[in-house]
GUPAGU-736412 format. One line per field, with one value per residue: x, y, z of N, C-alpha, C in turn; residue in one letter. Coordinates in Angstrom, 3 decimals, decimal comma. Layout:
BEGIN
n_X (X	...)
n_Y (Y	...)
n_Z (Z	...)
ca_X (X	...)
ca_Y (Y	...)
ca_Z (Z	...)
c_X (X	...)
c_Y (Y	...)
c_Z (Z	...)
r (A	...)
! end
This chain:
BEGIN
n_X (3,943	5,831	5,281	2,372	2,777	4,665	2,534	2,335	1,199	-0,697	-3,530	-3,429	-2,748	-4,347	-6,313	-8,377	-8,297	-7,700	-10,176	-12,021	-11,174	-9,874	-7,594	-8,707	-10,507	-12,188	-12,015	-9,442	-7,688	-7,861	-6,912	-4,178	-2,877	-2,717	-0,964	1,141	1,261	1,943	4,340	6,161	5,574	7,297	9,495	9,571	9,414	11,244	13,953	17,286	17,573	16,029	17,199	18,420	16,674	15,394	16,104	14,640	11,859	11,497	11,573	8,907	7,289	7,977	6,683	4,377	4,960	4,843	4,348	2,369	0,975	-2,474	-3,650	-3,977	-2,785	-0,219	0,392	0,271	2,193	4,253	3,665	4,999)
n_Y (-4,165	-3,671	-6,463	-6,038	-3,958	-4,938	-6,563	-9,036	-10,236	-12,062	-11,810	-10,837	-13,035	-14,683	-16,468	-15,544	-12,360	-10,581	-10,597	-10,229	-7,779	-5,542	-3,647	-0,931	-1,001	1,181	1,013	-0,602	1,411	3,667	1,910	1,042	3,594	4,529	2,274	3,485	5,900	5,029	4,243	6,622	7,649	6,114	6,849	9,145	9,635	7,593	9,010	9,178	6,648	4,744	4,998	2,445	0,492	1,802	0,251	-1,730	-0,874	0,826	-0,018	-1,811	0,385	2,016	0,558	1,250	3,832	3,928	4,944	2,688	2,860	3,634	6,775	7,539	5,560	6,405	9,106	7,976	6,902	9,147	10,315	9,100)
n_Z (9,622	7,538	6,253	5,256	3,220	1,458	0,787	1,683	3,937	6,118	5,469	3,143	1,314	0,335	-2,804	-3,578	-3,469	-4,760	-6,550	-4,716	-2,953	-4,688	-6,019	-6,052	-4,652	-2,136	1,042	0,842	-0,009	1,666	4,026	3,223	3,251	5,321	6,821	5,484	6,634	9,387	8,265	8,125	10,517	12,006	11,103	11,824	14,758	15,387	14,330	13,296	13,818	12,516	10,125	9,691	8,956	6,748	4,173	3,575	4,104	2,413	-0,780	-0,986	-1,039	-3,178	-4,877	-4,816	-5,921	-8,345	-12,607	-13,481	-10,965	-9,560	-9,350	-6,683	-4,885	-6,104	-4,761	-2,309	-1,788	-2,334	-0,166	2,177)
ca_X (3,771	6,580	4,384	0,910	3,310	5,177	1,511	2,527	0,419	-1,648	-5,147	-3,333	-2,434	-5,807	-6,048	-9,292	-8,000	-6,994	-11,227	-12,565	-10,742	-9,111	-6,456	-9,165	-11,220	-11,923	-11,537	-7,957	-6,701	-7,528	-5,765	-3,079	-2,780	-2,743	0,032	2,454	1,494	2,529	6,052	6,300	5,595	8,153	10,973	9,793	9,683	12,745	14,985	18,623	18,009	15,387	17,820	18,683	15,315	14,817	16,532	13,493	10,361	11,430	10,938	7,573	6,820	8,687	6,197	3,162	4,688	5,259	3,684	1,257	0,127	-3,461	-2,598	-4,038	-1,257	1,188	0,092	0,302	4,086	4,563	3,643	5,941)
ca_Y (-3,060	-4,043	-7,378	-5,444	-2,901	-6,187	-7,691	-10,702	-10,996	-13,253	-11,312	-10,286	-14,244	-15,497	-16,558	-14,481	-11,349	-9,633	-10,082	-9,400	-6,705	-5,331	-2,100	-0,054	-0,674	2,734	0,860	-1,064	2,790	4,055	1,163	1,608	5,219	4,548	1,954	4,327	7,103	5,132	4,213	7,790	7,424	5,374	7,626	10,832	8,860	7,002	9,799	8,869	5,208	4,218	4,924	0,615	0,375	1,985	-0,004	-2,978	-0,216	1,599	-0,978	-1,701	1,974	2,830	0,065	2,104	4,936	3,698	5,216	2,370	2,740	4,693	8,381	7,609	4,896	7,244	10,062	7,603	6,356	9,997	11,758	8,693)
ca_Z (8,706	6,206	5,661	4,440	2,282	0,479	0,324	2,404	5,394	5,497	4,835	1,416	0,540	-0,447	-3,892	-4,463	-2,324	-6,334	-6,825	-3,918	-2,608	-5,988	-5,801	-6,513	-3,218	-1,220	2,361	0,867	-0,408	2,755	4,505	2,885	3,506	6,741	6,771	4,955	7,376	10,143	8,347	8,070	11,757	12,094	10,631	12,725	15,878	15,591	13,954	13,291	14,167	11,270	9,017	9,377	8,144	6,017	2,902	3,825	3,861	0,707	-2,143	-1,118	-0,876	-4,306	-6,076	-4,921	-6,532	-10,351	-13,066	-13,890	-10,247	-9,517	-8,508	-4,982	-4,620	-5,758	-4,130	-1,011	-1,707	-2,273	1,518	2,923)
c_X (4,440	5,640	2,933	1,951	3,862	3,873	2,045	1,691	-0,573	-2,930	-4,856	-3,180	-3,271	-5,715	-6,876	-9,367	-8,249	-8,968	-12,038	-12,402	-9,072	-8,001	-7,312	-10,468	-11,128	-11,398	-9,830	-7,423	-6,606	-6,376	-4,742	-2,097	-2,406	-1,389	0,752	2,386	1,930	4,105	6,664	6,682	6,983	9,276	10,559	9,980	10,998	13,931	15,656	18,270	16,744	16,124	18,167	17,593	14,705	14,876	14,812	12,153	10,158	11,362	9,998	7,184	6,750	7,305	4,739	3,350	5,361	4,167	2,306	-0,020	-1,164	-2,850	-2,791	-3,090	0,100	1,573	0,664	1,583	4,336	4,617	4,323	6,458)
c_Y (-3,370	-5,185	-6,944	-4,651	-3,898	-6,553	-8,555	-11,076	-11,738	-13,233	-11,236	-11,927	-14,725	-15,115	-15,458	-13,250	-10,087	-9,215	-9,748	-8,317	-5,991	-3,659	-0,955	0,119	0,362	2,331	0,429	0,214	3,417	3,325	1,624	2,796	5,143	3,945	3,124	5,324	6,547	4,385	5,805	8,573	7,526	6,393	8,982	10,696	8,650	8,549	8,829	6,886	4,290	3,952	3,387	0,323	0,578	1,345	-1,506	-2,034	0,466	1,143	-0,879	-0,143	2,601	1,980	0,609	3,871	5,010	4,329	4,740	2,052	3,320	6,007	8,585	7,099	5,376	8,343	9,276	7,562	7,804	11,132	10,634	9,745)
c_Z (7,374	5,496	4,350	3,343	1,331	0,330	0,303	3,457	4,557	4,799	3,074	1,026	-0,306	-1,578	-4,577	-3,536	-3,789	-6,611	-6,040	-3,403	-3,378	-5,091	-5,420	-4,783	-2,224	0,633	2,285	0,800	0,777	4,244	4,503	2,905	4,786	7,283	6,368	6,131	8,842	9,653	8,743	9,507	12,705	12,771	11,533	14,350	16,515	15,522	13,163	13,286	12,972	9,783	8,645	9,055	7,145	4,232	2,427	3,392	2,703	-1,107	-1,615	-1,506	-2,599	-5,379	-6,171	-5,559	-7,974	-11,413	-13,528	-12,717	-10,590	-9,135	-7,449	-4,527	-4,780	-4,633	-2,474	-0,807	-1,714	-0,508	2,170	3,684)
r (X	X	X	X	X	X	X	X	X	X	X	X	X	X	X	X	X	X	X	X	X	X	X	X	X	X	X	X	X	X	X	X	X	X	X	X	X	X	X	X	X	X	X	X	X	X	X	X	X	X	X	X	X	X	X	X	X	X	X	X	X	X	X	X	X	X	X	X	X	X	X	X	X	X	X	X	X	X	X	X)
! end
């Protein structure tokens, strides 16, 4: 999960990942949506004990919610 949210796995590596499957792609936004909702997961799951986690899942998270994101990407970093 942390991997896809850094955009490190491996699907994200490919050189032409940026033109084939740009930010703006409705299946990646939904992806993505999806990831966050199961960090979100995560933290309601766990409780108390995510808290050691959480310093790793919250940069990624924070860079989907910058101003020059889209407002779906914020919107997404936002219902974390």
């Amino acid at each position: 999960t942390y991997a896809l949210l850094a955009k490190e796995a491996p699907c994200q590596q490919l050189e032409d990942y940026g033109e084939e499957f740009g930010d703006d792609d409705d299946d990646h936004d939904a992806f993505m949506t999806s990831v966050c909702d199961l960090v979100g997961s995560f933290g309601r799951v766990m409780g108390q004990h995510f808290v050691q986690y959480l310093p790793k899942f919250l940069p990624p998270i924070c860079e989907y919610a910058k101003s020059s994101r889209p407002p779906s990407d914020r919107s997404m970093a936002m219902g974390c």
